[in-house]
PyMOL Python script that loads the backbone (N, CA, C, O; Angstrom):
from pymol import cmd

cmd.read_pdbstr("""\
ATOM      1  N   UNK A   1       6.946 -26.925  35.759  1.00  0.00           N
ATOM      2  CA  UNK A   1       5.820 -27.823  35.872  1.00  0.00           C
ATOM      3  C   UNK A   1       4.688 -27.401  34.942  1.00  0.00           C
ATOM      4  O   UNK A   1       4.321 -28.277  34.159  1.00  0.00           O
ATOM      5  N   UNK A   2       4.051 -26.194  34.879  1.00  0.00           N
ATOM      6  CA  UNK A   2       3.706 -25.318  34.107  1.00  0.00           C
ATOM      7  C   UNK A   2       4.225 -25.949  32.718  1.00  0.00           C
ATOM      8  O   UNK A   2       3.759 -27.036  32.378  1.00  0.00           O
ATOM      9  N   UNK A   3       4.823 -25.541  32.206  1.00  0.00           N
ATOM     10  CA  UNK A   3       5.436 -26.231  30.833  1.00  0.00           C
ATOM     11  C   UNK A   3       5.401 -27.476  30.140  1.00  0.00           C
ATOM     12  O   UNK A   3       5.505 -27.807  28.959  1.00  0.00           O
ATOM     13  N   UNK A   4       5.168 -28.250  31.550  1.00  0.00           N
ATOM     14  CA  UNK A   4       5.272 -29.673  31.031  1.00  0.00           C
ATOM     15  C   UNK A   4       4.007 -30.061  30.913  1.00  0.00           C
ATOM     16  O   UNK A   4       3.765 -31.113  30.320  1.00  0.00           O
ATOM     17  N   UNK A   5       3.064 -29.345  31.411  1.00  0.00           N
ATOM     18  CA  UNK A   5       1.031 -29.624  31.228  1.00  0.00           C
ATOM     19  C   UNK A   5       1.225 -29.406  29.889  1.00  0.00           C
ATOM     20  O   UNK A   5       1.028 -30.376  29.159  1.00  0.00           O
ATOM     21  N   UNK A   6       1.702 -27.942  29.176  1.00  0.00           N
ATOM     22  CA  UNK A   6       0.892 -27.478  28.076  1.00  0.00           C
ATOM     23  C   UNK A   6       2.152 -28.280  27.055  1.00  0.00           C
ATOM     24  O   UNK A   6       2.228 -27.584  26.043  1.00  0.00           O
ATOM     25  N   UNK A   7       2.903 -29.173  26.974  1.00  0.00           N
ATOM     26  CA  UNK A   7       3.654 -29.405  26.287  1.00  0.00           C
ATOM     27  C   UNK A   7       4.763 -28.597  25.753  1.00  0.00           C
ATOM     28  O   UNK A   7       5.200 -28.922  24.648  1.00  0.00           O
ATOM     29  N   UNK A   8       5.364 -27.442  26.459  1.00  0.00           N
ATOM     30  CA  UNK A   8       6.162 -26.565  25.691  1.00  0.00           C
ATOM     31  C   UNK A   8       6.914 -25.734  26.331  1.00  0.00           C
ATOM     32  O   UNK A   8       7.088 -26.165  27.471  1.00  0.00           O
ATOM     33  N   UNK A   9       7.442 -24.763  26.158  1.00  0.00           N
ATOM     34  CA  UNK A   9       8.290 -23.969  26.658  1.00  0.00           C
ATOM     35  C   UNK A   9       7.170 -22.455  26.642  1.00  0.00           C
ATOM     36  O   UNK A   9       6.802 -21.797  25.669  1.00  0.00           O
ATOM     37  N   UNK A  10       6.864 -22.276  28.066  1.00  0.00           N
ATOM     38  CA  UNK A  10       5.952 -20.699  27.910  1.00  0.00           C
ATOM     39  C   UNK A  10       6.406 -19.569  27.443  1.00  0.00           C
ATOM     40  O   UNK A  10       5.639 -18.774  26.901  1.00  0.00           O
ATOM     41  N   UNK A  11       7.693 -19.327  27.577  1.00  0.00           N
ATOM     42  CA  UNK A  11       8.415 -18.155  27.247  1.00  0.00           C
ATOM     43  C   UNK A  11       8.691 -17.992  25.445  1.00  0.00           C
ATOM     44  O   UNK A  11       8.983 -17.018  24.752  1.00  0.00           O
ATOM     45  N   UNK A  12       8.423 -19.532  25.105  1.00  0.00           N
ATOM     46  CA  UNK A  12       9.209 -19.642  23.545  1.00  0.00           C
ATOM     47  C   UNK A  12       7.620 -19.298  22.738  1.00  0.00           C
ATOM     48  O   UNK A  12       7.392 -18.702  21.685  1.00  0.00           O
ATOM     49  N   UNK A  13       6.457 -20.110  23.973  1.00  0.00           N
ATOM     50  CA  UNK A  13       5.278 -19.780  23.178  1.00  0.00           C
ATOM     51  C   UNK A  13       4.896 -18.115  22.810  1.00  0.00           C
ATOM     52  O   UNK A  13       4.681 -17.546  21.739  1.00  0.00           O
ATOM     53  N   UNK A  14       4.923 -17.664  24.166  1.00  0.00           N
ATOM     54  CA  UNK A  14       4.316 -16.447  24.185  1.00  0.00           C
ATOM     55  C   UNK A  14       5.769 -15.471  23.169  1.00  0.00           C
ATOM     56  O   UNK A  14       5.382 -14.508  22.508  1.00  0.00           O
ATOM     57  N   UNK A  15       6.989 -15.741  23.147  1.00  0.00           N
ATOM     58  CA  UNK A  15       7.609 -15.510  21.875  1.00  0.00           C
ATOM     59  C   UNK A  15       7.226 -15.484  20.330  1.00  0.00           C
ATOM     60  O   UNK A  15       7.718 -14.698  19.520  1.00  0.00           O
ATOM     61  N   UNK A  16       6.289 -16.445  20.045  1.00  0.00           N
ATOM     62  CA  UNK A  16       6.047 -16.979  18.959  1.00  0.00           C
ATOM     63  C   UNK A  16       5.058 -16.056  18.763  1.00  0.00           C
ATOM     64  O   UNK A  16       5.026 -15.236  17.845  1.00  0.00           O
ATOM     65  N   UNK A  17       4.190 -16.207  19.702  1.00  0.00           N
ATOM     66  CA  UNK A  17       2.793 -15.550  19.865  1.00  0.00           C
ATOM     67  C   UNK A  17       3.371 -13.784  19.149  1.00  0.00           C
ATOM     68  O   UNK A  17       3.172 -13.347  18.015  1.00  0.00           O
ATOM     69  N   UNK A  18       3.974 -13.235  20.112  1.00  0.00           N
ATOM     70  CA  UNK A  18       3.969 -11.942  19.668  1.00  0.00           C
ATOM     71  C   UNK A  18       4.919 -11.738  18.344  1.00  0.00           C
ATOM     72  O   UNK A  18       4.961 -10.582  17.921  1.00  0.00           O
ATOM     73  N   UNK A  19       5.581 -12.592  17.736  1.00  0.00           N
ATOM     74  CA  UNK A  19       6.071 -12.561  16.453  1.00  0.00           C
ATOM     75  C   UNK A  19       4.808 -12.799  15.743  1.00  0.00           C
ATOM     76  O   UNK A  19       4.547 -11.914  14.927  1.00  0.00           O
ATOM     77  N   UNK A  20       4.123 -13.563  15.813  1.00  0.00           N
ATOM     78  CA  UNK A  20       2.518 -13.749  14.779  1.00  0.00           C
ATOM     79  C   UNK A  20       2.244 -12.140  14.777  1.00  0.00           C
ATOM     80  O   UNK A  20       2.288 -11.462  13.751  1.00  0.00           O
ATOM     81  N   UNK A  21       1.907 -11.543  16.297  1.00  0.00           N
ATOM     82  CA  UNK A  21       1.294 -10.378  16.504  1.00  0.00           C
ATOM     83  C   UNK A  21       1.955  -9.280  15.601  1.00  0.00           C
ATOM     84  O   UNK A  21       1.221  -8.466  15.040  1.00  0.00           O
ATOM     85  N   UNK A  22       3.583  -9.217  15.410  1.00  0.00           N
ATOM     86  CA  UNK A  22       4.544  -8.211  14.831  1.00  0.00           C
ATOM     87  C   UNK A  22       4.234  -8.256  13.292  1.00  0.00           C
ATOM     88  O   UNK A  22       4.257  -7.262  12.567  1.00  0.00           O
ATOM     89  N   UNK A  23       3.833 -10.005  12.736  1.00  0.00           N
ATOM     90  CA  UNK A  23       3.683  -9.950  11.518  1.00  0.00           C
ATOM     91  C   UNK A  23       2.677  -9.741  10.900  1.00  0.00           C
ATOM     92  O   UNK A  23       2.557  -9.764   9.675  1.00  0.00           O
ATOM     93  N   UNK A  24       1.579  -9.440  11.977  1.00  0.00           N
ATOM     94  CA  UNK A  24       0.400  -9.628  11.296  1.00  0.00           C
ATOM     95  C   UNK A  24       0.552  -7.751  11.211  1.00  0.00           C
ATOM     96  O   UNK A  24       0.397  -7.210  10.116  1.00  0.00           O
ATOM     97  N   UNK A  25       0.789  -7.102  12.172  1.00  0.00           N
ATOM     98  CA  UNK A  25       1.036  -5.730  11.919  1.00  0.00           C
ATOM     99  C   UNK A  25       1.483  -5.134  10.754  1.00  0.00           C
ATOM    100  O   UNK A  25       0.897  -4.232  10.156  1.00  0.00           O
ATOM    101  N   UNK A  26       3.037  -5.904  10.287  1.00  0.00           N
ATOM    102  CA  UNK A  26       3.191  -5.368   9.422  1.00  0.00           C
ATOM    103  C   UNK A  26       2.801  -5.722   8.010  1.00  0.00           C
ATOM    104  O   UNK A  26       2.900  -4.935   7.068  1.00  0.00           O
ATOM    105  N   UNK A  27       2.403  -6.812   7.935  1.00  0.00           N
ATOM    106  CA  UNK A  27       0.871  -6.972   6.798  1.00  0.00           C
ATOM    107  C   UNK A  27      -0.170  -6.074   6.840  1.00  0.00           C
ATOM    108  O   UNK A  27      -0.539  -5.488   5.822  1.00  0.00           O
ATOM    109  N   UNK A  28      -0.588  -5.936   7.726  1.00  0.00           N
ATOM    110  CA  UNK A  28      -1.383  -4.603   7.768  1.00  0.00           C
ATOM    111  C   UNK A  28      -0.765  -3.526   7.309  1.00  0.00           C
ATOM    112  O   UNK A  28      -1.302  -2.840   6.440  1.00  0.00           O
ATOM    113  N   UNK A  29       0.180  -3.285   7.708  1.00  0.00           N
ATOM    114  CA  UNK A  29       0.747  -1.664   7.010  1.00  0.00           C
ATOM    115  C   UNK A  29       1.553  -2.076   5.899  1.00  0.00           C
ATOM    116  O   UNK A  29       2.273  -1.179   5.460  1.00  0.00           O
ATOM    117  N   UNK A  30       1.624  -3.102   5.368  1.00  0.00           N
ATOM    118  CA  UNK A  30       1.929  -2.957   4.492  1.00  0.00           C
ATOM    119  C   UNK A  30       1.120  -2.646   3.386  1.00  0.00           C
ATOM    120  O   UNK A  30       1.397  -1.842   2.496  1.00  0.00           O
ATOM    121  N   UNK A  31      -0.190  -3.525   3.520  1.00  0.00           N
ATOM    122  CA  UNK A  31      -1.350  -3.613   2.828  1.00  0.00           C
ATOM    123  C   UNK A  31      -1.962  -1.378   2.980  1.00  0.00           C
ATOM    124  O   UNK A  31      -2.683  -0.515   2.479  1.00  0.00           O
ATOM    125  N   UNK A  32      -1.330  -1.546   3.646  1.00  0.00           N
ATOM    126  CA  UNK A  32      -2.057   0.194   3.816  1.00  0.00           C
ATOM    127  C   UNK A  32      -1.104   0.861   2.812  1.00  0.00           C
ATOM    128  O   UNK A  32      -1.515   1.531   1.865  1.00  0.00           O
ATOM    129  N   UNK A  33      -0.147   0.697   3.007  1.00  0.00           N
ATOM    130  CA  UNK A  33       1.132   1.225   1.968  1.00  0.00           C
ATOM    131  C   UNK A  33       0.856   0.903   0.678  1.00  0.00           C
ATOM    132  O   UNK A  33       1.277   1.642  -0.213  1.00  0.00           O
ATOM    133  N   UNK A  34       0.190  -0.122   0.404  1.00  0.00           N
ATOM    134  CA  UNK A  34       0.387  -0.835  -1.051  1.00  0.00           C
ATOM    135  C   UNK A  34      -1.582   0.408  -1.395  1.00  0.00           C
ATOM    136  O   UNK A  34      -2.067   1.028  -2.341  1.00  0.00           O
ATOM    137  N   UNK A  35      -1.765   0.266  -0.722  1.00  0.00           N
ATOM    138  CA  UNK A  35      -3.714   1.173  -1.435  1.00  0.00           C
ATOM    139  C   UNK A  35      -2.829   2.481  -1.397  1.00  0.00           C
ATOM    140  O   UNK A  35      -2.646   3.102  -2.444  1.00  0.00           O
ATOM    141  N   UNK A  36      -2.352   2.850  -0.368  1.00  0.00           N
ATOM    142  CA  UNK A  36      -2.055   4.658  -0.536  1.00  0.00           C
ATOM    143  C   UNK A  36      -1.153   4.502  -1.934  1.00  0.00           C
ATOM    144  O   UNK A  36      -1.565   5.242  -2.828  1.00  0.00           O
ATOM    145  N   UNK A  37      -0.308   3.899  -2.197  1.00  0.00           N
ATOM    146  CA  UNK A  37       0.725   3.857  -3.248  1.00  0.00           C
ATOM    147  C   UNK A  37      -0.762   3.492  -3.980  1.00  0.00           C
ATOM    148  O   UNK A  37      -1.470   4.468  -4.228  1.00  0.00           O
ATOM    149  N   UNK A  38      -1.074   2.691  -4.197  1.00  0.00           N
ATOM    150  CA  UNK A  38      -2.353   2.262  -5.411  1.00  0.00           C
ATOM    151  C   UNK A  38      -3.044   4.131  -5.909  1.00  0.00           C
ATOM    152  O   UNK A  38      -2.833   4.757  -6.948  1.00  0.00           O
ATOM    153  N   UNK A  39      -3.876   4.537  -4.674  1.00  0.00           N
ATOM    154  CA  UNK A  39      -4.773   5.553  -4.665  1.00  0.00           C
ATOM    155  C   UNK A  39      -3.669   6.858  -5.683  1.00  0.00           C
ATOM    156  O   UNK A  39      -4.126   7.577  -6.572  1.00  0.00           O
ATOM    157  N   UNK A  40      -2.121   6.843  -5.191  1.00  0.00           N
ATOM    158  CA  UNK A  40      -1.474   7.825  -5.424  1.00  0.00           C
ATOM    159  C   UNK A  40      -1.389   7.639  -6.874  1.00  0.00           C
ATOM    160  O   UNK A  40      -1.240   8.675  -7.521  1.00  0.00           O
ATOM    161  N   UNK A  41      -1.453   6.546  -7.512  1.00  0.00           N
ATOM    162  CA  UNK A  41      -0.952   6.395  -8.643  1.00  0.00           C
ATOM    163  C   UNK A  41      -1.905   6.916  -9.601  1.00  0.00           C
ATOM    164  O   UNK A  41      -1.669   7.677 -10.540  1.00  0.00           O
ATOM    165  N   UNK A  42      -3.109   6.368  -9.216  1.00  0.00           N
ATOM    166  CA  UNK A  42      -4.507   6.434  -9.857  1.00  0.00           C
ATOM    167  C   UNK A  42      -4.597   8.239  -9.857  1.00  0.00           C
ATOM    168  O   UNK A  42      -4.768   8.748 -10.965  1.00  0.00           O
ATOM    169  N   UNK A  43      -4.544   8.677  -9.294  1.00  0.00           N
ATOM    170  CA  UNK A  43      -4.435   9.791  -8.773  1.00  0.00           C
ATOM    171  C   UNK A  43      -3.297  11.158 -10.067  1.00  0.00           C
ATOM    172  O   UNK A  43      -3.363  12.306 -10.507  1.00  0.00           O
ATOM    173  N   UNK A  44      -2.456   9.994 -10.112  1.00  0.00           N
ATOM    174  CA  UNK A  44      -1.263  11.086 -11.069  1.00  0.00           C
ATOM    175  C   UNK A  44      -1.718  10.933 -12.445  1.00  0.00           C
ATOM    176  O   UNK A  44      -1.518  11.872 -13.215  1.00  0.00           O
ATOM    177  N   UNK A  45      -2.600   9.343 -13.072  1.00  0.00           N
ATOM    178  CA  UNK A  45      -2.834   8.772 -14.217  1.00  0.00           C
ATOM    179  C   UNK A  45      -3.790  10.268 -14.703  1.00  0.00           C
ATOM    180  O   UNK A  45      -3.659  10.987 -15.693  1.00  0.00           O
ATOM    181  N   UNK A  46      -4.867  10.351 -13.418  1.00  0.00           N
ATOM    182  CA  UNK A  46      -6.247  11.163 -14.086  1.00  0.00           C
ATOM    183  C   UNK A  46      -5.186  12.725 -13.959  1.00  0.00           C
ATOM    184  O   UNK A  46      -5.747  13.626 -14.582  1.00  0.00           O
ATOM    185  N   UNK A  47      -4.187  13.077 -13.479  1.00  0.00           N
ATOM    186  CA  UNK A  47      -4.042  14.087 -13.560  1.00  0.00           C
ATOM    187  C   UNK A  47      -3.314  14.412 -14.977  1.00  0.00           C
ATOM    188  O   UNK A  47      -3.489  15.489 -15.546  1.00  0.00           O
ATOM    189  N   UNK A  48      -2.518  13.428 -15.472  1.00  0.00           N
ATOM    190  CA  UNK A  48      -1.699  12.963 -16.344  1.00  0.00           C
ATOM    191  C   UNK A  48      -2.564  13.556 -18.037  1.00  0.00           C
ATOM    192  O   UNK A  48      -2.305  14.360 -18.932  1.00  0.00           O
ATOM    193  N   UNK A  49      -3.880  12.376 -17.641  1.00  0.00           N
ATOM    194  CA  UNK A  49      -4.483  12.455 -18.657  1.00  0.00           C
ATOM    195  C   UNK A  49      -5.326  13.813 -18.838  1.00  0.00           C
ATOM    196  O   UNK A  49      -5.729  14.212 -19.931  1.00  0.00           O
ATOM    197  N   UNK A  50      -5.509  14.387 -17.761  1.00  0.00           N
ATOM    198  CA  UNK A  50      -6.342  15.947 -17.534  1.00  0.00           C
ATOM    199  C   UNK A  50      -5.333  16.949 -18.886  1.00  0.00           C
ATOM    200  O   UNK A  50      -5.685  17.425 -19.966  1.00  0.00           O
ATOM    201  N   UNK A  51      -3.655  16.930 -17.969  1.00  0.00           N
ATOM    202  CA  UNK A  51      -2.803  17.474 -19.086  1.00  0.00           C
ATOM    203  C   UNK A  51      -2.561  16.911 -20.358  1.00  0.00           C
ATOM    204  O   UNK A  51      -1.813  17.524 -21.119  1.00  0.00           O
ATOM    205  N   UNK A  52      -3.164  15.652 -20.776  1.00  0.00           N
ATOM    206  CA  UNK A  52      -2.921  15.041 -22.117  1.00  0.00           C
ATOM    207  C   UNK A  52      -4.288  16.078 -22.579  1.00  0.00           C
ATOM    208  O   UNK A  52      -4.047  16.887 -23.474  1.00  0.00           O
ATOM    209  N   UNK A  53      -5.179  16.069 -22.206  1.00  0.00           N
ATOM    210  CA  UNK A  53      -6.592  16.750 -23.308  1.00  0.00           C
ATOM    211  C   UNK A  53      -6.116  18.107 -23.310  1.00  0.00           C
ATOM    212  O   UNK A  53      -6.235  18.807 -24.316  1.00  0.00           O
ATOM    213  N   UNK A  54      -5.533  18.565 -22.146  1.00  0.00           N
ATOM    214  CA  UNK A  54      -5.169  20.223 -22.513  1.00  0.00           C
ATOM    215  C   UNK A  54      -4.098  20.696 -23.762  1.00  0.00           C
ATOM    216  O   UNK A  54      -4.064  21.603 -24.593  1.00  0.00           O
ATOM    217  N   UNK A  55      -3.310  19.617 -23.415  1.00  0.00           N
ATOM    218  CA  UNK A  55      -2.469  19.702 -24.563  1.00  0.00           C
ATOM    219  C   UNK A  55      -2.763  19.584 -25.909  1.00  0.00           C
ATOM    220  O   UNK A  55      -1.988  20.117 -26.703  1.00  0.00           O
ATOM    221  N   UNK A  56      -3.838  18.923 -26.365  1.00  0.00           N
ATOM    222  CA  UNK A  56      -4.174  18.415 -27.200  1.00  0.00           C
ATOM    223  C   UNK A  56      -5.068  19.727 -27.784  1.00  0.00           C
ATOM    224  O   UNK A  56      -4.905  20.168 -28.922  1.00  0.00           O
ATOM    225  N   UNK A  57      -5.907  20.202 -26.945  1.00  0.00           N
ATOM    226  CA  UNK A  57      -6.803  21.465 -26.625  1.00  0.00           C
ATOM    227  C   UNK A  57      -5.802  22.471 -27.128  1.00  0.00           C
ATOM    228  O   UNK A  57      -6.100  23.046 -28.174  1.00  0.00           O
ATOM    229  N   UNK A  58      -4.795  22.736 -26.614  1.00  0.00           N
ATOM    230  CA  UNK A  58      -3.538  23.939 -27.234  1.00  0.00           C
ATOM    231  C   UNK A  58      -2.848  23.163 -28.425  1.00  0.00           C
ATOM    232  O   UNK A  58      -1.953  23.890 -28.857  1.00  0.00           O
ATOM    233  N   UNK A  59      -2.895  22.234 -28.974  1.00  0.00           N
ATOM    234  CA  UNK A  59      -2.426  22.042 -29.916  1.00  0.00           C
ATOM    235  C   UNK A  59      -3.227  22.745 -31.108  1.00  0.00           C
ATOM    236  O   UNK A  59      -2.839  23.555 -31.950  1.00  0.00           O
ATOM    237  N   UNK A  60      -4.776  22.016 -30.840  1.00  0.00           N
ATOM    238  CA  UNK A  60      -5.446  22.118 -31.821  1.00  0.00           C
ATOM    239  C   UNK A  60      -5.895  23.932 -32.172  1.00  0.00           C
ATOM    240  O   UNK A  60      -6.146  24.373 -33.294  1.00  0.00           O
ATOM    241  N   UNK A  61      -5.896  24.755 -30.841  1.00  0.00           N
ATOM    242  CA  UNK A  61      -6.189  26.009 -31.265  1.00  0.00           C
ATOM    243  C   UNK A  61      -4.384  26.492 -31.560  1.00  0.00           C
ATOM    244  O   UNK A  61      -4.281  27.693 -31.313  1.00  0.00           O
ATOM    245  N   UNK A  62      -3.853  26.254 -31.732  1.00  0.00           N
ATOM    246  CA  UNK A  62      -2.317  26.544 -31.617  1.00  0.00           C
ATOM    247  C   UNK A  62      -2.421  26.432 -33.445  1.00  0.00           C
ATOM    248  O   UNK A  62      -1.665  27.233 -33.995  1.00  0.00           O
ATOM    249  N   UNK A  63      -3.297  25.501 -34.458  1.00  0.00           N
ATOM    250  CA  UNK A  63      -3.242  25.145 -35.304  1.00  0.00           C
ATOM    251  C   UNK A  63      -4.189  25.706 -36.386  1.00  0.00           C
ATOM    252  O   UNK A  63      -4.044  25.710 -37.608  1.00  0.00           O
ATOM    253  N   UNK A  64      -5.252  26.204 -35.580  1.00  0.00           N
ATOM    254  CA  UNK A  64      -6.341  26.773 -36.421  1.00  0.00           C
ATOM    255  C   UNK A  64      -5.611  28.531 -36.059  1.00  0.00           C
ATOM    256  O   UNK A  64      -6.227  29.503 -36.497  1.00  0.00           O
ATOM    257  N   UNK A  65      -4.546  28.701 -35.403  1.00  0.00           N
ATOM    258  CA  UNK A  65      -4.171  30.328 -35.752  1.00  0.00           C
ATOM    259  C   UNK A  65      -3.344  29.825 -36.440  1.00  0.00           C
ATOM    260  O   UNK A  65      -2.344  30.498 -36.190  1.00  0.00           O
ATOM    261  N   UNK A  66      -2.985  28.859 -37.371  1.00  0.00           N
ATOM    262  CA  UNK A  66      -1.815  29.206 -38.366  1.00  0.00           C
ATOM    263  C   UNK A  66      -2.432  29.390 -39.669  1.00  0.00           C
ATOM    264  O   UNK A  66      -1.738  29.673 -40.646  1.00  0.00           O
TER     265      UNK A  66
END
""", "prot")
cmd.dss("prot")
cmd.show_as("cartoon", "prot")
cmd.util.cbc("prot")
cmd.orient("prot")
C-alpha cells in the first residue's frame, strides 16, 4: 500500500538510493587518487629537474678540470 502512494517499489528505491550513495563515494576517491597521483607526479618532475641542474653543475666542473 505503501508503494502504491509513492508510485514505486520501496525496496528498488532505497536500492537505487544507496547505489547513488556507492557512486558518489567512489568519485570521491577517485578524485582523491587522481590529486595524490597529480601531487606525486609534480613532486618527481621538481625532483627530476633538481638532478637535471646537478648534472649539468658536474658536467660543467667535470669540464673546466680538463
Amino acid at each position: 500500500m505503501i508503494n502504491s502512494l509513492y508510485g514505486g517499489d520501496l525496496q528498488s528505491s532505497t536500492i537505487s538510493n544507496s547505489k547513488r550513495t556507492l557512486n558518489d563515494v567512489r568519485l570521491s576517491s577517485s578524485t582523491d587518487d587522481t590529486n595524490i597521483l597529480y601531487d606525486d607526479l609534480l613532486k618527481e618532475i621538481v625532483t627530476l629537474r633538481k638532478e637535471k641542474e646537478q648534472d649539468k653543475n658536474t658536467i660543467r666542473l667535470l669540464q673546466e678540470q680538463m
